[in-house]
Structures are given as structure tokens and as C-alpha cells.
N, C-alpha and C positions, 0 to 999 in steps of 0.2 A: 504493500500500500504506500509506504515510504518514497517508493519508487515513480509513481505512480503518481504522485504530489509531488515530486520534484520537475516531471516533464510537464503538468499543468502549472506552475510557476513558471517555468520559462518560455509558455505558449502564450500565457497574460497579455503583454505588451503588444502581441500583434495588432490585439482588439482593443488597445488601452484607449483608442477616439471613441468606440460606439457609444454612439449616443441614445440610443432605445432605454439600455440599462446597462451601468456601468460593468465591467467584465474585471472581478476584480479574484483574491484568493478565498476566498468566502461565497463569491457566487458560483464559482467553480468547482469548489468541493459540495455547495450545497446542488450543483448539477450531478454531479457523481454519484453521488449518497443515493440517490434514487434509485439505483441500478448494482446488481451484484457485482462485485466488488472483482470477480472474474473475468467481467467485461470492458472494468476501465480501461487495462490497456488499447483493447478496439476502439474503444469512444473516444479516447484524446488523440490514436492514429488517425481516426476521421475525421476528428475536430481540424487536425491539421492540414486536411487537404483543403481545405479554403482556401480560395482565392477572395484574397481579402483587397478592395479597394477606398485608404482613405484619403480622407478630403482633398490632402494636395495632392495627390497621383489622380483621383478624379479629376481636378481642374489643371492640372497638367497636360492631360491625356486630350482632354476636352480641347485646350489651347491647340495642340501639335495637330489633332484630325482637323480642326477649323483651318489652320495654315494650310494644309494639304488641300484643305477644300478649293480655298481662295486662290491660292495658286494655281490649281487647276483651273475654277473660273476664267482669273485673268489671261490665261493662254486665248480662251475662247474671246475673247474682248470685253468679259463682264468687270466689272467692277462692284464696291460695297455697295453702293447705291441702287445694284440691282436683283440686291439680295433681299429674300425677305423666310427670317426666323419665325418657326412656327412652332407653341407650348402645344403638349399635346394635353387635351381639357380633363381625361376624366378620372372620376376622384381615385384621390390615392397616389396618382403621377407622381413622380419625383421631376417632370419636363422643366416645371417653372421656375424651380430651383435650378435644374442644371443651366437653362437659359440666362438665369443670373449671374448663376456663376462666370460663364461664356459672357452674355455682353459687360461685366464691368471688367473681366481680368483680360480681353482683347478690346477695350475701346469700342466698343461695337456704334453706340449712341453716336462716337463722334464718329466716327467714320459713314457717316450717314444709311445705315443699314433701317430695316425696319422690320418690325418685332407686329405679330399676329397671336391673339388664340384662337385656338383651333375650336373654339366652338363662336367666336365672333365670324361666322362667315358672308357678312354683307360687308366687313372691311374686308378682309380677304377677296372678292367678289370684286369691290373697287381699286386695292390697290391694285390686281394684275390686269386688270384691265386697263388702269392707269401705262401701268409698268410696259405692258405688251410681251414680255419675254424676260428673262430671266433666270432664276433659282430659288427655289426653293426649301430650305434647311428643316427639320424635323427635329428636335431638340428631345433627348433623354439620356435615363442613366443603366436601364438595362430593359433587354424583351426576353421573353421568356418564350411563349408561343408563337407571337406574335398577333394572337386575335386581338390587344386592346388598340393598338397603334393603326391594324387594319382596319377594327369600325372606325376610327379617326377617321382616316384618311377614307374611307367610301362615305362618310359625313360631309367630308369636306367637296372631294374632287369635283365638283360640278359647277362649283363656285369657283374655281381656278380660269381666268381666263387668258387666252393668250398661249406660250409658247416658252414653257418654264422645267428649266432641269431640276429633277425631284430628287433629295439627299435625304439619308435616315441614317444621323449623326448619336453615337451613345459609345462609353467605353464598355461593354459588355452586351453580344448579343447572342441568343440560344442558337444551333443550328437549325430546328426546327422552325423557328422566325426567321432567320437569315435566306432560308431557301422561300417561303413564304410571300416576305418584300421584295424579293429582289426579282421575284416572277410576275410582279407591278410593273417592275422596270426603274424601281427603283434605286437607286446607287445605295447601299449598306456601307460606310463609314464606320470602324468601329475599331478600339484595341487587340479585342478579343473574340473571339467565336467559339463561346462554351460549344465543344461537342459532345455527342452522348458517350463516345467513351472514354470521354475524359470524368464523367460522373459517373461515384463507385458503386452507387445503388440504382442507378437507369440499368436498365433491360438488354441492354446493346453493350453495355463495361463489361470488362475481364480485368477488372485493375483490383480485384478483391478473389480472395479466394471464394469456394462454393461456400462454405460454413462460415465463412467471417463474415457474406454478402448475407446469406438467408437470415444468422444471426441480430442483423443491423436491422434489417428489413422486417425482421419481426417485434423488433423494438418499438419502429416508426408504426407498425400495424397496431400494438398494444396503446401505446396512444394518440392514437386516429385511425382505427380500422377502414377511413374510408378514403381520407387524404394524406397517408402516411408520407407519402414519400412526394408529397407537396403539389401543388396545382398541377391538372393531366399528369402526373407520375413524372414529372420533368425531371426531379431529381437533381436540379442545378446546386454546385458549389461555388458560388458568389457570392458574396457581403460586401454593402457598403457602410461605413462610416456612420452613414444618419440613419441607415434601415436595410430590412434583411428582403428578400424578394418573397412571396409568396409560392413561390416555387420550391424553396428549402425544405429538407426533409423534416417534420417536426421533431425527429429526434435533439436537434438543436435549439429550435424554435419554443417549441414545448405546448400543452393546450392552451386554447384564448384565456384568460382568465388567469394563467399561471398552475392551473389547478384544473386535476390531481398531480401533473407534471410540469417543471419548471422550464424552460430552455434558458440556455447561455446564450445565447444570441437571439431572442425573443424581436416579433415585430412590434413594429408601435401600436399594433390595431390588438395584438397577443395580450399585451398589461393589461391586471386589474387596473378599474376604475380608479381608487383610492389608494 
């Protein structure tokens, strides 16, 4: 057990940003405790396969695919002025934020760019029609399926007018979303491309043995027989900073409420109330 508490002390710090709830030696071992004491060693190997993204590697990452963007633009003869940034609206997004983060850490405002939400679609509707042609950027922080970002954008598309190159900008997107958007014609921008067998409890990995995989799997079944291994079985190993994706396996996450199981990495929507 000793042992076992020395490798979850030196895994602490990865998470020392999240913000949901602090990841400290106390919410760590009170993660552990819940689980035969046989098993920690498997739970904190897992723990460690995170890919963990914070804040400044998010708006780092955010900055570098924007330069890559605009670069490209400008080859074509666009310029900021004929870009226009779009939040994707619906709740829960992380878009507005990451859009923040992007227009104030590039200058975005001065360089006269212009910023849309995706659910205001008669300004959308007028600026491209204004515009005539363009680009179009998609702002977020990860896709999982990609159905949220798809009803978006079949919300939007018809209010689009004109002659507009379409970007879907985010450091982290699932394979399953990547193949999804990009058969829009959409240009995927992005760090990352979670595949499925790069996640140890998706259906498609071999990155776990039979018994360490069934093992985990039965854990996330115990608590949430139905969405154990997290929204469509996605099974993604992603964390950011300010929150965890719905897609996580609740082994980590833990039930809403906190109760009868705690996660160490808990969604903001997973807290009790009080």
C-alpha cells in the first residue's frame, strides 16, 4: 500500500491546475479507498495514461493552430478582416472560453477579425453576406463524437452566405468526430487526434491486457452500469485544466452527486450541490 501512495504522490502535480476539484493527497487516497486495495496498482496505471491539457498548453496550442490557420489564409489573399470566429452555443461548450482565450492572447479584436455565436444567426447571415467570401473558424476545446459541433453547424449552414472556407479549430479531437467533420468538408485543425487505440478501455485498444481491461471495465460498469465507460462508450483519455469531457470513463469521474463513488477528476456538472 506504501507503494502505492508513493506513485499517487508523484502523479498529484500533473493535475495540480484542475479546477472542478482540487487533486490533492487526500482526494487521492480518498479515490483509492473505495476500491480493493488489489486494484490500486491498475487504477493509478490508468490514472496515468491521461492526457492531460493545462491552461497554458491549451492557449499555447490554440495560438500555434491559429498561426497555421492565418498563414494559410494569407497565401490565398485573405487577410484578419476576412475572418470571422464562431462560439459554438450549446450548453456546457467550453467554445466561449477557448474563443477568449484565442482573441485576447492573438490580438484578435485589433486585428480587425470578427467574432459570431453560433446561435446569433441573422448576424452571421449579415456578416457573410456582407463579407462575400472568406473563412470561417469554429472555436473549441475538444469533440468527442462529434454530434454537438454537427447540430451546430446544420443550425447554422444556411445562414452562411457567400463563399467561405470552413475551419474546426480545438487542441483535442476524437477520431470518431475527426472522420465525421471533415466528411462536411471541413478543414479539422487540431493538436491531437484521440484514436481508439490509443484509449485503454475502447473496444478497438490492445494497450491493456485481457484481465486488467475486463477488470477496469467492470469497475466503470459497477458504477454506471449504463454509461460506464462514458458518453457512446468513447472511452477518451483527455482532461483539461477547467473540466473533464463527458466522455471519460466514470471510473475517474465518479457518480453525479459524488455518491456512492467519488472521482478524482470529477466534472463540474458530477459535484454535489453544497
Amino acid at each position: 500500500m506504501i507503494y502505492h501512495l508513493f506513485r499517487a504522490i508523484f502523479l498529484i502535480p500533473r493535475y495540480r491546475e484542475y479546477k472542478p476539484q482540487p487533486v490533492t493527497i487526500k482526494s487521492t487516497f480518498r479515490w483509492l479507498k473505495q476500491f480493493e486495495k488489489k486494484d490500486w496498482g491498475l487504477l493509478l496505471s490508468f490514472l496515468s495514461r491521461i492526457v492531460y491539457f493545462s491552461s497554458k498548453r491549451t492557449e499555447t496550442i490554440l495560438l500555434d493552430l491559429n498561426k497555421q490557420v492565418i498563414e494559410r489564409l494569407e497565401k490565398d489573399g485573405l487577410n484578419y478582416k476576412d475572418v470571422i470566429y464562431v462560439q459554438i452555443h450549446d450548453a456546457g461548450s467550453s467554445s466561449p472560453v477557448m474563443l477568449n482565450l484565442l482573441r485576447d492572447g492573438a490580438l484578435l479584436e485589433r486585428r480587425g477579425c470578427n467574432f459570431v455565436d453560433g446561435k446569433d444567426v441573422r448576424k452571421l447571415n449579415t456578416l457573410t453576406n456582407k463579407l462575400g467570401g472568406g473563412a470561417i473558424i469554429y472555436i473549441d476545446d475538444f469533440s468527442g463524437s462529434g454530434n454537438q459541433f454537427c447540430d451546430t453547424h446544420d443550425f447554422i449552414k444556411d445562414y452562411i452566405i457567400g463563399n467561405f472556407a470552413e475551419y474546426f479549430m480545438l487542441p483535442c479531437i476524437c477520431e470518431e468526430s475527426f472522420e465525421k467533420v471533415s466528411n462536411r468538408g471541413i478543414s479539422v485543425m487540431s493538436y491531437l487526434i484521440h484514436m481508439k487505440a490509443d484509449r485503454p478501455l475502447h473496444s478497438d485498444s490492445k494497450l491493456l491486457d485481457n484481465n486488467s481491461k475486463r477488470r477496469l471495465t467492470d469497475l466503470c460498469t459497477t458504477i454506471d452500469n449504463k454509461g460506464g465507460l462514458g458518453y457512446r462508450k468513447i472511452a477518451s483519455m483527455v482532461v483539461f485544466s477547467r473540466n473533464t469531457p463527458n466522455t471519460v470513463p466514470v471510473i475517474l469521474r465518479g457518480n453525479i452527486g459524488q455518491q456512492p463513488y467519488c472521482g478524482i477528476l470529477p466534472r463540474t456538472t458530477d459535484l454535489p450541490l453544497n
